[in-house]
VOGU-3710 file (C-alpha; in Angstrom, 3 decimals, decimal comma):
1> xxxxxxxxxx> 44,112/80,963/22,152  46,723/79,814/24,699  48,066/77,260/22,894  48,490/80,114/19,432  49,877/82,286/22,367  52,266/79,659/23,646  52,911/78,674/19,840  54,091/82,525/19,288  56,020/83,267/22,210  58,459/80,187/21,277
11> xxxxxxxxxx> 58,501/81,118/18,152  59,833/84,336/19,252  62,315/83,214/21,681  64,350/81,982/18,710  66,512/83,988/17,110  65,423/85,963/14,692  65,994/86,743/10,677  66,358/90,311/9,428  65,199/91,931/6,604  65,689/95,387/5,973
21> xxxxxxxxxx> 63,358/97,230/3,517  62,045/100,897/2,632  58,814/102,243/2,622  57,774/105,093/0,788  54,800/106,563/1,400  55,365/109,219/-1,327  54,547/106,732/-4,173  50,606/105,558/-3,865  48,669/102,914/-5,661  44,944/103,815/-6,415
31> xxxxxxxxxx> 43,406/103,236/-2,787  42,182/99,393/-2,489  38,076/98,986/-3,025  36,176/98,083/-0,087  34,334/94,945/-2,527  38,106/93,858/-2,518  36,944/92,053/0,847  33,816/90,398/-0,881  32,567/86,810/-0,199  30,716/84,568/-2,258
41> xxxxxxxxxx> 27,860/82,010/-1,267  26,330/79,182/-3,641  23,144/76,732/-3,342  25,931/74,063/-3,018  26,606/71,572/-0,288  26,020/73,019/2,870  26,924/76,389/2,594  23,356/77,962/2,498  21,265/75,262/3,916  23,117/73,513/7,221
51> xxxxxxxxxx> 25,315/76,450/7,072  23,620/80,155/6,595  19,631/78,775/7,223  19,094/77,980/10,309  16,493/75,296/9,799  17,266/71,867/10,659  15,251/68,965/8,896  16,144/67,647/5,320  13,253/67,754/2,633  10,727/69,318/5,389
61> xxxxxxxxxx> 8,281/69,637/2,094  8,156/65,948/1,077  10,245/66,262/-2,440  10,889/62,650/-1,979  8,641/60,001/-1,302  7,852/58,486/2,380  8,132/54,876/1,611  8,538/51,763/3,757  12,200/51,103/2,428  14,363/53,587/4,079
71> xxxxxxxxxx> 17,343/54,284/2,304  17,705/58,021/2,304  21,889/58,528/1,285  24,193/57,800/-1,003  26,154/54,817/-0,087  29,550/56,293/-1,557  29,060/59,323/0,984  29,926/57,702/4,330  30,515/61,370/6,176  28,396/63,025/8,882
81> xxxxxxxxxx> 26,852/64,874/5,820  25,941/63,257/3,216  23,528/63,922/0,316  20,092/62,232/-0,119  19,040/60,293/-2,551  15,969/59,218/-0,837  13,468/60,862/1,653  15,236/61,238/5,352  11,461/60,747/6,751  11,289/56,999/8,159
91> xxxxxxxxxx> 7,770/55,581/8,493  8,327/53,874/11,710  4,533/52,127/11,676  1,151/52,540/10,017  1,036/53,508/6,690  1,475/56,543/4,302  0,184/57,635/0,813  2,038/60,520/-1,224  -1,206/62,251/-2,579  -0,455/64,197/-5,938
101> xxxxxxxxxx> -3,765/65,749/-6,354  -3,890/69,087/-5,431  -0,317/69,050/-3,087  0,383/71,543/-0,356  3,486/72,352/-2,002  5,412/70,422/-4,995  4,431/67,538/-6,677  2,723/65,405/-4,043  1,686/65,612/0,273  2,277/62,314/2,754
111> xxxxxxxxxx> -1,353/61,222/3,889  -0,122/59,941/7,138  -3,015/57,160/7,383  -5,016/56,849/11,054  -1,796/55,239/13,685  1,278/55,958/11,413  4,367/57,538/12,667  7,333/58,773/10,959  10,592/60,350/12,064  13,829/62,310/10,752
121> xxxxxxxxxx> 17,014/62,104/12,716  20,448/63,988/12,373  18,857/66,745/14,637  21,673/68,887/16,141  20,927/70,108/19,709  22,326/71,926/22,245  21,531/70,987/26,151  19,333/73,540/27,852  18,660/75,805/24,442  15,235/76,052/23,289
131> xxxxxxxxxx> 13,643/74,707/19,321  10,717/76,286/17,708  8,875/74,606/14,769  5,533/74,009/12,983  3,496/71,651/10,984  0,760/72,996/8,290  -1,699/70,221/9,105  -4,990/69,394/7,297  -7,200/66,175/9,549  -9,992/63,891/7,510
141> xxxxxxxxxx> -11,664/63,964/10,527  -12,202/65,947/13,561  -11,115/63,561/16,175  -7,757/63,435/14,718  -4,401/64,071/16,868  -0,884/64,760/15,730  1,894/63,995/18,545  5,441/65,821/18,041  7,641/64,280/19,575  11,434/65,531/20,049
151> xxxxxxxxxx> 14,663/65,177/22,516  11,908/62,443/25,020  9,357/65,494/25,072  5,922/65,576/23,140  2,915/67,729/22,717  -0,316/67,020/20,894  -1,652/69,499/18,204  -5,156/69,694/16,850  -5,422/69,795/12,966  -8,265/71,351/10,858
161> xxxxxxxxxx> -10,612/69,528/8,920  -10,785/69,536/5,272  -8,202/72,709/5,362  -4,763/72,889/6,147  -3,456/74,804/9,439  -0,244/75,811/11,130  0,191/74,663/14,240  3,791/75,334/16,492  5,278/73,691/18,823  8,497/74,394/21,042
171> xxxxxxxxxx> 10,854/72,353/23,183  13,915/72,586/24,873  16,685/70,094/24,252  17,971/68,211/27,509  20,994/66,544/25,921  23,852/68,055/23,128  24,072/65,920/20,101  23,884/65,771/16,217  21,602/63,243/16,318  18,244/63,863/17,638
181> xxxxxxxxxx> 14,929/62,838/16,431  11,986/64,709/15,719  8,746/62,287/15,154  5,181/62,907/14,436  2,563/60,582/14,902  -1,492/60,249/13,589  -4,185/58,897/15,316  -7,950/59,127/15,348  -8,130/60,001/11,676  -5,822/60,355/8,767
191> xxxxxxxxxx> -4,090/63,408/8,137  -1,863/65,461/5,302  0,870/66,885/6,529  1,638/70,192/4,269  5,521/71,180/5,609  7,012/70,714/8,713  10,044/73,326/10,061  12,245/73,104/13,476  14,832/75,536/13,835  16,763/76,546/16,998
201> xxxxxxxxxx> 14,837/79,287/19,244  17,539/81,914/18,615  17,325/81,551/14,735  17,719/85,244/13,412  14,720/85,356/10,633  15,640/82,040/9,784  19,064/82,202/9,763  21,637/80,877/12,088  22,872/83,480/14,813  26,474/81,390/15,241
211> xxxxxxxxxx> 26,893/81,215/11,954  25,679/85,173/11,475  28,405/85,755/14,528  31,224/84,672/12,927  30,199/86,282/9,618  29,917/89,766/11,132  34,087/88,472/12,073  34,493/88,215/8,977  33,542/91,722/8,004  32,466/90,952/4,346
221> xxxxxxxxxx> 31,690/94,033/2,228  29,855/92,382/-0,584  28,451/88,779/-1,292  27,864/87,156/-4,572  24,907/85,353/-5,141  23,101/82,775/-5,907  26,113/81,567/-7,653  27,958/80,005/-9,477  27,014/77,044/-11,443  23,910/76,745/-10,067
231> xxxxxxxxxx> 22,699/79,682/-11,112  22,369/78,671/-15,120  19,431/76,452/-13,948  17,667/78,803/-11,086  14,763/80,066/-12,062  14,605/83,559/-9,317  10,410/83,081/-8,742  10,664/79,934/-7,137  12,383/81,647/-4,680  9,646/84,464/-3,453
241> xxxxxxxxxx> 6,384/84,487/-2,108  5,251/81,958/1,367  8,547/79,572/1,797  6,154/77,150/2,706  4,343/77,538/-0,719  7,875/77,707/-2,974  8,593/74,365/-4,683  11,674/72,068/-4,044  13,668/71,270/-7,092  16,751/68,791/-7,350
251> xxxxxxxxxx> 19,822/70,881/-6,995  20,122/71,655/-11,579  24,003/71,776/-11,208  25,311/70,020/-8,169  24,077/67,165/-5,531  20,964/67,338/-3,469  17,838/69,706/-3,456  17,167/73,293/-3,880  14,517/73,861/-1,149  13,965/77,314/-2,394
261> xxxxxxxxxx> 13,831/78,834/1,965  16,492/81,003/1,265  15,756/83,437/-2,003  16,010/86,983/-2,589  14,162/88,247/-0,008  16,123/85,914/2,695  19,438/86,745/0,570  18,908/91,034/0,912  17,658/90,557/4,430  20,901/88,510/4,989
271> xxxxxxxxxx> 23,188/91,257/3,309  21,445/93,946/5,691  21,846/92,010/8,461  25,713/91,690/8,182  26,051/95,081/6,682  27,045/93,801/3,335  26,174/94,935/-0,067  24,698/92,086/-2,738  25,854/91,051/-5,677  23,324/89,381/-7,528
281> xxxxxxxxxx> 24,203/86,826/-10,098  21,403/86,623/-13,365  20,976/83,518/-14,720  22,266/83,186/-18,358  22,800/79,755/-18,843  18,893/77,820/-19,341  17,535/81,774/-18,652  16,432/84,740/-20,893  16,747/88,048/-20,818  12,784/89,013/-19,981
291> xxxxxxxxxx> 13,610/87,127/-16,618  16,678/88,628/-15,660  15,087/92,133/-16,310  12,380/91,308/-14,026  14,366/89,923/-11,223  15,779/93,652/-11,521  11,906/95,126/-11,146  11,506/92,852/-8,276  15,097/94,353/-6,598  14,420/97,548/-7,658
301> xxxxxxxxxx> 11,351/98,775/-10,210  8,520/100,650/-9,017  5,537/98,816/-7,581  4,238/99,553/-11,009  6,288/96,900/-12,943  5,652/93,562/-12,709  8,089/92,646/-10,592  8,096/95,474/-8,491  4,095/94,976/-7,908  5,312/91,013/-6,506
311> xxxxxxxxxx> 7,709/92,685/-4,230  4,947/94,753/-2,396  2,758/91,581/-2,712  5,698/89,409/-0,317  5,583/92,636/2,023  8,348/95,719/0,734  6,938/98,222/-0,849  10,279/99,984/-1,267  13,389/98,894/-3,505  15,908/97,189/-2,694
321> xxxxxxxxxx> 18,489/99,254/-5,028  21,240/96,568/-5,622  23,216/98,032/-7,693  26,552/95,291/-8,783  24,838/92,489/-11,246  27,206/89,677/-12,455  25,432/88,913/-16,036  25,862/84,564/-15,763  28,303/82,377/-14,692  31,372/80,861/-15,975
331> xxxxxxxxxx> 29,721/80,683/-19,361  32,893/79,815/-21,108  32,754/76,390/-19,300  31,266/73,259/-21,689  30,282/71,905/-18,198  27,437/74,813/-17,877  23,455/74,448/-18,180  23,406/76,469/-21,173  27,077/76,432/-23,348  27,221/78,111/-25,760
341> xxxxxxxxxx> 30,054/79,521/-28,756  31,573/82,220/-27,543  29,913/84,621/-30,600  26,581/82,921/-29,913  27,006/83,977/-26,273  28,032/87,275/-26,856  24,848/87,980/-28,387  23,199/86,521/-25,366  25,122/88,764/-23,068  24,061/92,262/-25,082
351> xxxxxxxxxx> 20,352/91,186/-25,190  20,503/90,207/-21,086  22,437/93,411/-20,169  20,687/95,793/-22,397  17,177/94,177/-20,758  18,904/94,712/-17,725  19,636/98,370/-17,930  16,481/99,139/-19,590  14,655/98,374/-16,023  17,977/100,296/-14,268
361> xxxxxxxxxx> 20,221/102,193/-16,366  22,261/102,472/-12,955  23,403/98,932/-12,842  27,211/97,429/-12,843  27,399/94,641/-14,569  29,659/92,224/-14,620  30,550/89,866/-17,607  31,132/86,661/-17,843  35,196/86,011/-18,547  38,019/83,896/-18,742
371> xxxxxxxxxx> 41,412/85,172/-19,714  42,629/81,575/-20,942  45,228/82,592/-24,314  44,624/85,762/-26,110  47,013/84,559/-28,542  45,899/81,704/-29,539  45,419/80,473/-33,061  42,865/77,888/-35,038  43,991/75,145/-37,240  43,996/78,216/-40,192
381> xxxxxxxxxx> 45,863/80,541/-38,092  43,458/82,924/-36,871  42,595/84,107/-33,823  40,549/81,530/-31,387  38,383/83,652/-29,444  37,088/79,853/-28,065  40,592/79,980/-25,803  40,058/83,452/-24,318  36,919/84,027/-23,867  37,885/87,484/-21,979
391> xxxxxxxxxx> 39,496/88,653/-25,045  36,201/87,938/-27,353  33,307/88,857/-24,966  35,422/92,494/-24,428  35,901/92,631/-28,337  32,125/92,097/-28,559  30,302/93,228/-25,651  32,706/95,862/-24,203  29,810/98,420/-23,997  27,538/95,945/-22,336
401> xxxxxxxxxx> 29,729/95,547/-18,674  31,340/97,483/-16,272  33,407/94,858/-15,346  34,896/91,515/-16,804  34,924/88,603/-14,581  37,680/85,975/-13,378  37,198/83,124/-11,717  40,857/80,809/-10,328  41,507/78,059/-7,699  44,945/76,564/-6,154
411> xxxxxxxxxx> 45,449/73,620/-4,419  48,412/71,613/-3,218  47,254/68,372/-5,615  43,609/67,081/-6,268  42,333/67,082/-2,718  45,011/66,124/-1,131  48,528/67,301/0,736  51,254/66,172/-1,565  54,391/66,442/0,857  56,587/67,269/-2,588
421> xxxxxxxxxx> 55,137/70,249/-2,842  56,743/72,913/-0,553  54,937/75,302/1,915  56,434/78,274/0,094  55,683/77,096/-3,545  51,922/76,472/-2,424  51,787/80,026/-0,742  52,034/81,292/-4,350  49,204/79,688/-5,515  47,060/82,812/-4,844
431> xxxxxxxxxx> 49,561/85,469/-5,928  50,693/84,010/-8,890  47,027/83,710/-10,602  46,287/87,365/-9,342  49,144/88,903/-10,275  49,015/87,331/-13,754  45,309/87,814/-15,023  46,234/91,505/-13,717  49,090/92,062/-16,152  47,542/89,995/-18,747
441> xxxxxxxxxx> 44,233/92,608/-18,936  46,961/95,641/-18,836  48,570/93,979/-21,909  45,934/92,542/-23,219  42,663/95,415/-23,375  44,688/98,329/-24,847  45,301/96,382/-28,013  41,789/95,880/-28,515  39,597/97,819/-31,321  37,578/100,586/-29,620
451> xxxxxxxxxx> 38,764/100,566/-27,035  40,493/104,176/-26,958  42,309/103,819/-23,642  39,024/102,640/-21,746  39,784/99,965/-18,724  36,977/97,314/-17,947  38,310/96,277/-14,437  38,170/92,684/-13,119  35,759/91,644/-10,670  37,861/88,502/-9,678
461> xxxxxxxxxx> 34,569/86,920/-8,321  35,775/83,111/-7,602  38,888/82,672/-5,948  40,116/80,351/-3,178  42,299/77,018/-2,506  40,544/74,066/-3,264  41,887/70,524/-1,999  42,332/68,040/0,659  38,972/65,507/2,133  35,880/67,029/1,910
471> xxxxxxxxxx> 35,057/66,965/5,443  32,305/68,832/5,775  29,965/68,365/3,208  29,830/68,580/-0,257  33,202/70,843/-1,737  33,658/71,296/2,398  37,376/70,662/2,252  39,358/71,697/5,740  42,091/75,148/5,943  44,995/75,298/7,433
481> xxxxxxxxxx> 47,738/77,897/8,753  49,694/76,832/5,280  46,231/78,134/3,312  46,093/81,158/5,464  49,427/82,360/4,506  48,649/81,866/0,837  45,083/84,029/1,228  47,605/86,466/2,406  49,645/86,782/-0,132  46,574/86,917/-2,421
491> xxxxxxxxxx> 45,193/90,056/-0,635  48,899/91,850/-1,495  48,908/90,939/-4,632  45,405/92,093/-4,773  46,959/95,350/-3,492  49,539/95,812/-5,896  46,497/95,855/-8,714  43,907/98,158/-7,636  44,590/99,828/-11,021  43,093/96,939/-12,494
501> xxxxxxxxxx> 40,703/94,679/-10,024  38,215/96,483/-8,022  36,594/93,353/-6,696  37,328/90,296/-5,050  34,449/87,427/-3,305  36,434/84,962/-2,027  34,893/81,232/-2,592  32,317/80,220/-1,046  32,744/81,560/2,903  30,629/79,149/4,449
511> xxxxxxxxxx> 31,527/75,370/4,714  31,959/75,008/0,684  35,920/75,493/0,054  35,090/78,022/3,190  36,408/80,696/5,304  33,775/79,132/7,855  32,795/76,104/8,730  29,779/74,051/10,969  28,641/71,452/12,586  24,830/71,324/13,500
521> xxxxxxxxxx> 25,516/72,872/16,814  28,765/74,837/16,244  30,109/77,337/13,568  34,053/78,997/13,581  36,353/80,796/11,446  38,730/78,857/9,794  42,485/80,059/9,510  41,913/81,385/6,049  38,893/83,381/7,739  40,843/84,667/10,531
531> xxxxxxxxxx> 42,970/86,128/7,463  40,608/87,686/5,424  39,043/89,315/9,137  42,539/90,746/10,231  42,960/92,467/6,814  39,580/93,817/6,398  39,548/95,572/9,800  43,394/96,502/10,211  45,048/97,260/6,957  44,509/101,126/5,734
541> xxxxxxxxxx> 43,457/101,339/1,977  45,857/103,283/-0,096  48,553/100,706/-1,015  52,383/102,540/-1,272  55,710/101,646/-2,591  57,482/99,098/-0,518  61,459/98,386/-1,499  63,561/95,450/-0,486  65,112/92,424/-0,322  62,406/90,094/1,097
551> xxxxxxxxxx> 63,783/86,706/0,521  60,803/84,494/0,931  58,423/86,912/2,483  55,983/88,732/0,685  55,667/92,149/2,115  53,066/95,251/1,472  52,072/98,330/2,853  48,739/101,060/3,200  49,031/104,394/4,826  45,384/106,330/5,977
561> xxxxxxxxxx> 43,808/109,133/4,549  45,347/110,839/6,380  48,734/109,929/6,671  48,965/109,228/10,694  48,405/105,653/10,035  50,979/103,117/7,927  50,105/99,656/8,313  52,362/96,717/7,197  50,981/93,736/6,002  53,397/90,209/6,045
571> xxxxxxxxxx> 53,768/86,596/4,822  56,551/84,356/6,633  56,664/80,596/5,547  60,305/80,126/7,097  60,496/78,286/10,030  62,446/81,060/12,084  60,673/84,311/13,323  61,600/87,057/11,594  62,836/91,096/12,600  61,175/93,472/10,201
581> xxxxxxxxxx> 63,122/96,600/9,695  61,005/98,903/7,837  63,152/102,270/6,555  60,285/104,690/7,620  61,498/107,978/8,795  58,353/109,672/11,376  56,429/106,795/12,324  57,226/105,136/15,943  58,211/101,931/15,414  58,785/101,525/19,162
591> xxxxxxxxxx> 55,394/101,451/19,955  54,243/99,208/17,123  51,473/96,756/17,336  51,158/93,112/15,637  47,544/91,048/14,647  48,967/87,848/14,074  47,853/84,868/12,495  49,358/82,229/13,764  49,450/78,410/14,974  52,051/75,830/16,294
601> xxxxxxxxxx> 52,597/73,838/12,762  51,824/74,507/8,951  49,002/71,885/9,461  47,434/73,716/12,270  43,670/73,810/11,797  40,452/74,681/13,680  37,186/73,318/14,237  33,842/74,213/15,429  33,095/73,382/18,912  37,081/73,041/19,549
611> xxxxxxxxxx> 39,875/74,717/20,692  41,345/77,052/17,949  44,812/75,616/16,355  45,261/79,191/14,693  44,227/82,042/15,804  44,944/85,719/15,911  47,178/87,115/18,873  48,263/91,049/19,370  52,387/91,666/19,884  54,101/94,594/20,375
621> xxxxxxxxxx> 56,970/95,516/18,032  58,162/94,474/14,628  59,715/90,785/15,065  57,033/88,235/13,485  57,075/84,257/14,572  57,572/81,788/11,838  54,830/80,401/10,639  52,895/83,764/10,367  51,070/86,692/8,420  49,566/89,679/9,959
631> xxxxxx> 49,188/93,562/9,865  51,603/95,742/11,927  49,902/98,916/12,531  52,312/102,301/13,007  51,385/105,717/14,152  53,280/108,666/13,132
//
């Protein structure tokens, strides 16, 4: 913070640019939807698993074999995380056999023979905090022992004979690293070892409490879920019940393995704790619609339906009552589990929804769009739905949503920083998108048949920069202050629609093209999070008219409820601070107060664990520094 602080106040010494402009709080935009701050989160990379779960070991249920070769990653990922290809389990001595008959969980169980050891490193710990864990156990003898060791400590367990039993352990780390080692070793007997867990001490129902901190920042309304590609091959059951008992599965759309810990129990438990709403994604890629009816009896039947009876079962009786369903994902896309034609699909999307509402007539659902070209034609000359698929899933399944979705991503150049590329053309790279699929559905769904003046608003469910190294993780590219100020100017331009888009998750919040990032010991808001959190808390909801000559700023405004309260939201990419002269007869802009987001250079960055690069700071008065966006907040 002191070097944002020390950052601003030079900024402000300079002199300063003026722009003069008018508010009018007489002309009002339809007041801005709280899902407008939504978030997204996918089984992808690290953003659930090493970001959201708390636990710490890779494969803890044995997906892969334990073998004598140890090769566990990909070659090609040479990063602090990358994916497996292999088990992570080394068998340091002794020997091990991957039993398939009757496995604990999965498709097979390590029979750690009589004297074998094996460990898994890449332990994050923190000096002085405390670990918790357990092992499901089952001995072939009764003189068997099991040492855990971890961080130089150790403790012996006793396992059952001939059944399998839990037994904990706890330790507390002496030394801060991202590579410790938890080992187990047999002797006296050989011994099947079911799963093994180790999370930190402070783990809130299994989920990290830094990471939960900084979320809670954040101040998401919503969260999509469980994606994304990934959810045209997710079957929903392997995801309830003991996690112990729930199968592993390689990851059906991206790298890595599904360990099926965090499902819709976890997910709802997560929105509660966070004080989000969910937004449940159905799978209509590889799934049906019987399934994605009964994932809505297990959210919210009676315990009389089938799924609602396996929701009592796993220990809540009552519903859950989510309420906002997005029917698939990205279906359009050849690249999905599951592509289909577009009037094939369409089809699909009726049956799903129809199922869907049959279990909850209450539901908003959201279908599956892309705007693409409404106008384009086929080699005959007719229309070809196959390049909008917006325009033919409305024409076809208009009475089967609430909402239509739409997905976009920016980025300076494929992963990188192209220097040709100016900081103020890249800050359009969220505006531009927004502000176009907006008009595009104004222009676009009143020329439709049947329509009859109806609007099917946009749920614009994906949207984010994507680009530069992949740093943490799989899709875990870095942010910058440049990215924040775009994300700004995406949330006004999301603000000058609210006729049109009534919800926004922004993609994917944690460590996955993220508005939060970790380590294994650390978590922290990037700059683009520090955005998304000053909006959400300080801007007031009903958007009105702002007039002016803004040059290269982007300016909007939002007055309360009640009127006592204008706030003034702000995008400067110029390298000089600026003087904002708001026409606003009543309110006292002498006493007016700044949350900036700000850092010493475009390139400005933060990191867990690290002193913040960007940050936000409070000002008084109405003069921004370069380099900034924010929300000035006015009382009458």
């Amino acid at each position: 913070m002191v070097q944002v602080a020390a950052a601003i106040a030079l900024s402000l010494s300079a002199t300063p640019l003026n722009v003069e402009f008018t508010v009018n709080p007489a002309v009002k935009r339809d007041p801005i939807h709280p899902y407008i701050y939504g978030q997204f989160i996918e089984h992808l990379g690290r953003c659930i698993y090493g970001g959201i779960w708390a636990e710490m070991l890779e494969d803890r249920k044995f997906f892969h074999p334990i073998t004598k070769k140890f090769d566990p990653y990909r070659s090609m990922l040479d990063t602090p995380y990358p994916d497996l290809k292999g088990s992570p389990w080394q068998l340091l001595k002794g020997d091990v056999e991957m039993v398939k008959k009757d496995p604990f969980v999965g498709k097979q169980t390590p029979k750690l023979m009589d004297g074998a050891a094996i460990r898994q490193a890449r332990l994050g710990t923190i000096a002085g905090k405390e670990y918790v864990g357990y092992v499901w156990l089952n001995a072939a003898a009764p003189n068997a022992k099991v040492t855990v060791k971890f961080d130089g400590s150790e403790t012996t367990l006793t396992p059952a004979v001939g059944s399998y039993k839990k037994a904990t352990f706890k330790f507390k780390a002496t030394k801060t690293t991202d590579d410790n080692v938890l080992g187990l070793a047999v002797q006296g007997a050989d011994v099947l070892v079911g799963t093994v867990s180790i999370m930190p001490g402070d783990n809130v129902r299994g989920m990290r409490k830094d990471t939960l901190d900084k979320l809670k920042d954040l101040g998401g309304t919503i969260y999509r879920w469980p994606g994304g590609n990934f959810v045209s091959g997710y079957d929903w059951r392997d995801g309830i019940g003991d996690r112990d008992r729930r199968p592993t599965r390689g990851n059906p759309a991206w790298g890595g393995l599904e360990y099926n810990d965090f499902g819709t129990d976890e997910f709802l438990d997560f929105c509660k704790e966070i004080n989000a709403d969910p937004l449940i994604t159905v799978n209509t890629g590889l799934g049906d619609a019987y399934t994605a009816a009964q994932w809505v009896e297990y959210c919210n039947g009676s315990t009389k339906t089938i799924g609602g009876s396996w929701r009592a079962k796993n220990g809540r009786k009552a519903p859950y009552n989510v309420k906002t369903w997005c029917v698939g994902n990205e279906m359009w896309g050849d690249y999905q589990l599951g592509y289909m034609k577009l009037e094939h699909y369409a089809i699909k999307h009726n049956w799903v929804s129809e199922a869907m509402w049959k279990v909850d007539p209450s539901l908003q659902l959201v279908g599956s769009g892309d705007f693409g070209n409404p106008d384009a034609k086929d080699s005959r000359g007719r229309p070809d739905l196959n390049k909008s698929f917006t325009k033919g899933l409305l024409e076809r399944s208009k009475d089967y949503m609430t909402h239509i979705s739409e997905h976009f991503y920016g980025g300076r150049a494929p992963w990188t920083r192209d220097p040709r590329f100016p900081l103020k053309e890249a800050v359009k790279q969220m505006a531009n998108p927004i502000r176009n699929k907006a008009e595009g559905h104004r222009k676009l769904q009143p020329t439709l048949r049947g329509f009859n003046g109806k609007l099917v608003p946009i749920a614009m469910d994906e949207w984010n920069y994507w680009h530069r190294e992949y740093t943490y993780g799989e899709l875990g590219c870095e942010y910058d202050l440049a990215d924040a100020l775009g994300i700004a100017a995406g949330l006004h331009e999301f603000y000058r629609n609210t006729d049109v888009i009534t919800i926004a998750t922004y993609a994917q919040t944690v460590n996955v093209i993220g508005a939060i990032k970790t380590t294994r010991t650390a978590a922290e808001l990037e700059s683009t999070g520090l955005v998304l959190q000053v909006y959400r808390h300080k801007f007031e909801k009903n958007p009105i008219e702002v007039e002016g000559d803004f040059g290269d700023l982007d300016i909007s405004a939002a007055i309360s409820d009640d009127g006592k309260t204008l706030t003034i939201g702000w995008v400067n990419p110029n390298n000089s601070p600026v003087a904002l002269k708001p026409n606003l007869p009543g309110f006292d802009l002498s006493k007016a107060k700044a949350y900036v987001v700000s850092g010493a250079e475009e390139t400005s960055k933060n990191a867990p664990g690290k002193p913040r690069q960007v940050d936000i700071a409070e000002i008084n008065g109405t003069t921004v520094p370069r380099l900034s966006c924010g929300v000035i907040v006015l009382k009458k």
